[in-house]
C-alpha positions as CSV (number, residue, x, y, z in Angstrom):
1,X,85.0,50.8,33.3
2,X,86.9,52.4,36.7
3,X,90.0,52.9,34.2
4,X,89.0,56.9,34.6
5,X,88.2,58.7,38.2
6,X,87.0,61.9,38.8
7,X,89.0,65.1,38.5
8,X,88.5,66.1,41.9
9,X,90.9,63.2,43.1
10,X,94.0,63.9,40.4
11,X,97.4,63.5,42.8
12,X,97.5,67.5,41.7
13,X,96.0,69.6,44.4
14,X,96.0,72.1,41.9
15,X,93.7,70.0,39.4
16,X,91.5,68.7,42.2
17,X,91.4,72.0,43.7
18,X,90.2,73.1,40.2
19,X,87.5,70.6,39.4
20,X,85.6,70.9,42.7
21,X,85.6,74.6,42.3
22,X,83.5,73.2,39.1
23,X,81.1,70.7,41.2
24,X,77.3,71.8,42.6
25,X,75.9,68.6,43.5
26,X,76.1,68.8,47.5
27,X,76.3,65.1,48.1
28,X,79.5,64.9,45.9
29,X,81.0,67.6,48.1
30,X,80.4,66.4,51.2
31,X,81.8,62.6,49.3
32,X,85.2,65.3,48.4
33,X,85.2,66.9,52.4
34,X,84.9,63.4,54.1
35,X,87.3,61.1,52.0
36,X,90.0,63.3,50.0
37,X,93.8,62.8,50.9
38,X,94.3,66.2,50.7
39,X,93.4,69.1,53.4
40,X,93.1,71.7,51.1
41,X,91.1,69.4,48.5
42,X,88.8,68.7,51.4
43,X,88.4,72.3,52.2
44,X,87.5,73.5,48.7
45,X,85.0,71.2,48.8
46,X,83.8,72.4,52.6
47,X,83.5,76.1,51.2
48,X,81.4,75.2,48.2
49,X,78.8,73.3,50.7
50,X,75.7,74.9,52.0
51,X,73.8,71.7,53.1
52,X,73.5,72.2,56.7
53,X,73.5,68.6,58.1
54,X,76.1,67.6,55.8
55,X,78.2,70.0,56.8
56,X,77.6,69.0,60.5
57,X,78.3,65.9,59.9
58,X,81.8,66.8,58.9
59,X,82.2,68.9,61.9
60,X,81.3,66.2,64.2
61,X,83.8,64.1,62.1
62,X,87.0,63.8,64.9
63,X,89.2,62.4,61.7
64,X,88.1,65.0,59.1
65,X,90.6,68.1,59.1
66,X,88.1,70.0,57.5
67,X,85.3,70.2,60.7
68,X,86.6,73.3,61.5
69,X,85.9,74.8,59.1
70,X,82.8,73.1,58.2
71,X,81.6,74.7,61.6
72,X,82.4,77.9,60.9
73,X,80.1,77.6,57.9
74,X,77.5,76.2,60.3
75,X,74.3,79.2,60.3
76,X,71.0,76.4,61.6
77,X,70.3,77.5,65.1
78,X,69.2,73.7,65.6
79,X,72.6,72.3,64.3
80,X,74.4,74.7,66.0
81,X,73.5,73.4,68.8
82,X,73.9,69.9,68.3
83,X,77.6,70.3,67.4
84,X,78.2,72.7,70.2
85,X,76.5,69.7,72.3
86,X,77.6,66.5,70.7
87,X,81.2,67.1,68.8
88,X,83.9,65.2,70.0
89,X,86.7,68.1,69.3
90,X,86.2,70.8,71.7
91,X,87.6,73.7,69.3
92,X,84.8,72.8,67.2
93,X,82.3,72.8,69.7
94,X,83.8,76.5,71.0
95,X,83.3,77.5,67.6
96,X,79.8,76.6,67.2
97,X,78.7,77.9,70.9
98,X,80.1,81.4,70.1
99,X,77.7,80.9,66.8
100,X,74.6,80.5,68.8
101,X,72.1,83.2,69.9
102,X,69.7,81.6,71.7
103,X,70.2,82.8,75.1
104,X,68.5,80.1,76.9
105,X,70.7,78.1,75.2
106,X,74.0,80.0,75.9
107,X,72.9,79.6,79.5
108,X,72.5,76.0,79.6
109,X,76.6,75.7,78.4
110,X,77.4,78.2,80.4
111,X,76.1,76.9,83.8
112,X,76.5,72.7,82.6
113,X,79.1,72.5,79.9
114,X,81.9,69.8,81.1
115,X,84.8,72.5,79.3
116,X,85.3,76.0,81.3
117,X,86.5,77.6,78.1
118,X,82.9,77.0,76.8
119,X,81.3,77.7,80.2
120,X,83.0,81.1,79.5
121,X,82.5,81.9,76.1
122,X,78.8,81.1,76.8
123,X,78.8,83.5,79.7
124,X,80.3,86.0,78.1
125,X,77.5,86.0,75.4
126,X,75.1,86.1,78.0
127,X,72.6,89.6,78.4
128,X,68.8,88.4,79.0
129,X,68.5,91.0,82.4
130,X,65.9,87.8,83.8
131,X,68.9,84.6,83.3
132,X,71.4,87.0,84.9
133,X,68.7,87.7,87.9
134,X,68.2,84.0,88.0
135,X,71.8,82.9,87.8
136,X,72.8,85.2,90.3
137,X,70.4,84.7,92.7
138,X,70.7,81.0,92.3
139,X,72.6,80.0,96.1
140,X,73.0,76.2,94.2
141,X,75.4,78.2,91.6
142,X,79.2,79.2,92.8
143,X,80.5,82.6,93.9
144,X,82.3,83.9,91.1
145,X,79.3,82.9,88.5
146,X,76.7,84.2,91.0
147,X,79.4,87.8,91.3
148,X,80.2,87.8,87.6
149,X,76.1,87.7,86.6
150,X,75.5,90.7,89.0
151,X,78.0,92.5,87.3
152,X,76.7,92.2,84.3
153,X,72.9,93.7,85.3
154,X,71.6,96.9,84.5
155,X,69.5,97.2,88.5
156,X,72.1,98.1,90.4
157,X,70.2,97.4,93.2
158,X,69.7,94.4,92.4
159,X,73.3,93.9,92.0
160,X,74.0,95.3,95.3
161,X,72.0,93.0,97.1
162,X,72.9,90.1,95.3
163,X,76.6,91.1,96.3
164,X,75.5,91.5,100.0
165,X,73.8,88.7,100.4
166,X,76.4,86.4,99.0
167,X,78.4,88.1,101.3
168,X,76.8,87.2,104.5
169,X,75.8,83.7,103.8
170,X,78.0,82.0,101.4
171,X,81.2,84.1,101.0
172,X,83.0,86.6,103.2
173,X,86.0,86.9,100.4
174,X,87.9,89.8,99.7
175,X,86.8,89.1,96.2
176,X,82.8,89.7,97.1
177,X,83.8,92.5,99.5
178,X,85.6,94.3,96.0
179,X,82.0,94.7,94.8
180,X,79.9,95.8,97.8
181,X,79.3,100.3,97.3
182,X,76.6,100.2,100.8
183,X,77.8,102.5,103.5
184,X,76.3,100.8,106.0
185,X,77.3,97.3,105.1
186,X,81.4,98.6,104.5
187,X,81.5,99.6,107.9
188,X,80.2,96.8,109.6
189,X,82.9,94.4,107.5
190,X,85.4,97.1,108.5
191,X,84.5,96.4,112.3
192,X,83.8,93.4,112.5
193,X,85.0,90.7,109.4
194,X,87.3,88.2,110.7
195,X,89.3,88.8,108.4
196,X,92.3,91.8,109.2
197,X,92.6,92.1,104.9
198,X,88.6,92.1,104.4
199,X,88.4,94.8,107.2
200,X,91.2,97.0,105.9
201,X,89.9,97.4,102.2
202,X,86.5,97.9,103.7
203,X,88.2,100.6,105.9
204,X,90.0,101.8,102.6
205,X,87.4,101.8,100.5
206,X,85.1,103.8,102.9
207,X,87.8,106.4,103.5
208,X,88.8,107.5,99.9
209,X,84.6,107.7,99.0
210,X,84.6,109.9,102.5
211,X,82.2,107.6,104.1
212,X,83.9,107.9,107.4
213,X,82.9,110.1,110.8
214,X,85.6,111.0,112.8
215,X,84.3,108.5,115.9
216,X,84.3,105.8,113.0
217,X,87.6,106.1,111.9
218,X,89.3,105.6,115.2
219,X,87.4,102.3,116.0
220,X,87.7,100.9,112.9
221,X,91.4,101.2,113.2
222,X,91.5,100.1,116.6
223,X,90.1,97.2,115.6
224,X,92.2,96.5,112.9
225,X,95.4,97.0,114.7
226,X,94.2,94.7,117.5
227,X,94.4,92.2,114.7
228,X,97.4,92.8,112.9
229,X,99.7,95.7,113.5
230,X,101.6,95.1,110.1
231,X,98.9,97.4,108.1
232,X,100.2,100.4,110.4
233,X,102.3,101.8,107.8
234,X,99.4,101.1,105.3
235,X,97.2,103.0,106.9
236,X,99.6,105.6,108.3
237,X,100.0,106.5,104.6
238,X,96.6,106.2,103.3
239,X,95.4,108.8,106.0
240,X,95.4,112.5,105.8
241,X,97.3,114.4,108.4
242,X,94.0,115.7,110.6
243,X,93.0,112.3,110.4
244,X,95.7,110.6,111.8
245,X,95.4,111.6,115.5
246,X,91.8,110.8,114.8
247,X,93.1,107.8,114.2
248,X,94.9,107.1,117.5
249,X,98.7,107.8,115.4
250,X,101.0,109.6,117.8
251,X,104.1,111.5,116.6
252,X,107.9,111.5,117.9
253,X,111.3,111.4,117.3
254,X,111.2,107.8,115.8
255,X,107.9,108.0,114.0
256,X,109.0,110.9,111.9
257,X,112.9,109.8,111.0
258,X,111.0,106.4,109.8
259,X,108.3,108.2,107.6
260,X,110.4,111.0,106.3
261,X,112.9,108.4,105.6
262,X,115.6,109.6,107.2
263,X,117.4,112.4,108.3
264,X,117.0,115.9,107.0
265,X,118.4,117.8,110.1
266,X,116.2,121.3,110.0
267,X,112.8,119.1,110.9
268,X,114.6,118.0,114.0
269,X,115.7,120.3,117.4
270,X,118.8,120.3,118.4
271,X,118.3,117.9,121.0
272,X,116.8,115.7,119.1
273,X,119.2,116.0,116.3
274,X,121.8,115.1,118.7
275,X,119.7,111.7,120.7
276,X,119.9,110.9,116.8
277,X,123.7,111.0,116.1
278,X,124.3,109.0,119.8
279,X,122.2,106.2,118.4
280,X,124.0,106.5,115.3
281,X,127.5,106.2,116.6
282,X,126.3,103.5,118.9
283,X,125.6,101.4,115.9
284,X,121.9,101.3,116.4
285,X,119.2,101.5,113.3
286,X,116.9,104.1,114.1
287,X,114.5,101.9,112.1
288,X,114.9,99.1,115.1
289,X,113.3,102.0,117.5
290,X,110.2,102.6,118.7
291,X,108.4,103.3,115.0
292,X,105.2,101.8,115.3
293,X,103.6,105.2,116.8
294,X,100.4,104.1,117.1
295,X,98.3,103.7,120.8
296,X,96.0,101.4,121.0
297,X,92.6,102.8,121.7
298,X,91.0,101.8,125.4
């Protein structure tokens, strides 16, 4: 008696591998997947089991190399979700969340789960219209999850206000303003945001949609040079030419050598041409000049 043990745990993988191939009985497979020596021994046994708690068991298991595996085999909305809650190893616990349907459930990891991988994955997953209302009008729930909801609804009104709302109470960002499409509210962030970068894709974004009335286009740079004169060139460029006097841009001698680059001599009069050579031969950069062109609107 004991002189003989079972085929399943011969020191050949091969043999082992063999004779659980042969085995039904679901408590001597999950025996095999908890306590063989050998990985792939363990996970012949894994793909032969169909119990669904003992094969959670396994992938709760942080010593068996088979609980990955195990998991993937997972298919019990309820066990699902107690590995997804309770496994130690969090690729496991990945793995079972991006198994799960339930979308109350995928929104309970992804606004509590302690991993932001599976905070993700869950969010990702996510397309009940009412959670993503809820989520993103919750003010107790960050920026980007409160954005990234939004984004994802169909009422794009809805959306919108969301966006503008977040915007004037909780965060000013660049990152908000990216999603904000309202006329109305673009200019007023373009006049007024303390913020010289917030203003200035405001202003850009306003510009390229054609959004802008002449009058418009002059305060809003105005304002924005008052604040930093560094997006002159920026702005100089993004402009068409019938909009840049509009603007407040003037043009001269030095304004044109530093957007044309250089010197090409037939867009120059003589006179000009030859202020241009004296600075030259001076040793003076006609980039140190007088470039920045622009009058600042009284």
């Amino acid at each position: 008696m004991g002189l003989f043990k079972p085929a399943w745990q011969s020191s050949n993988v091969k043999t082992a591998i063999k004779a659980v191939k042969n085995i039904s009985d679901q408590s001597t497979l999950a025996e095999i997947a908890k306590s063989s020596e050998s990985m792939s021994v363990r996970e012949a046994a894994v793909e032969k089991l169909t119990d669904q708690g003992k094969l959670a068991y396994i992938a709760k298991d942080i010593r068996n190399w088979a609980r990955y595996r195990a998991t993937q085999k997972l298919t019990d909305p309820k066990v699902l979700f107690d590995v997804a809650k309770n496994a130690n190893d969090y690729k496991v616990r990945l793995e079972a969340v991006k198994k799960i349907t339930d979308q109350r459930k995928l929104a309970d990891f992804a606004e509590n789960d302690r991993d932001s991988d599976i905070r993700s994955a869950a969010f990702t997953m996510l397309t009940d219209q009412i959670i993503l209302a809820d989520i993103a009008k919750n003010i107790s729930k960050g920026t980007h999850m409160r954005v990234e909801a939004a984004e994802k609804l169909t009422d794009k009104t809805l959306a919108q206000n969301i966006y503008t709302e977040i915007y004037k109470n909780v965060d000013s960002s660049l990152y908000v303003t990216k999603h904000l499409t309202d006329p109305i509210i673009l200019a007023d962030i373009a006049k007024s945001d303390v913020d010289v970068n917030v203003r200035c894709f405001a202003f850009r974004k306003l510009y390229e949609t054609g959004n802008l009335q002449d009058g418009q286009i002059k305060k809003i740079v105005s304002g924005i040079m008052r604040m930093d004169k560094k997006y002159y060139q920026e702005i100089y460029d993004l402009l068409k030419v019938d909009d840049r006097a509009k603007a407040g841009f003037t043009e001269n001698l030095y304004t044109r050598y530093y957007h044309s680059g250089g010197g090409d001599e037939a867009q120059y009069t003589e006179s000009e041409w030859l202020h241009m050579r004296v600075i030259y031969y001076k040793g003076e950069n006609m980039s140190n000049q007088n470039c920045e062109g622009w009058e600042l609107v009284k």
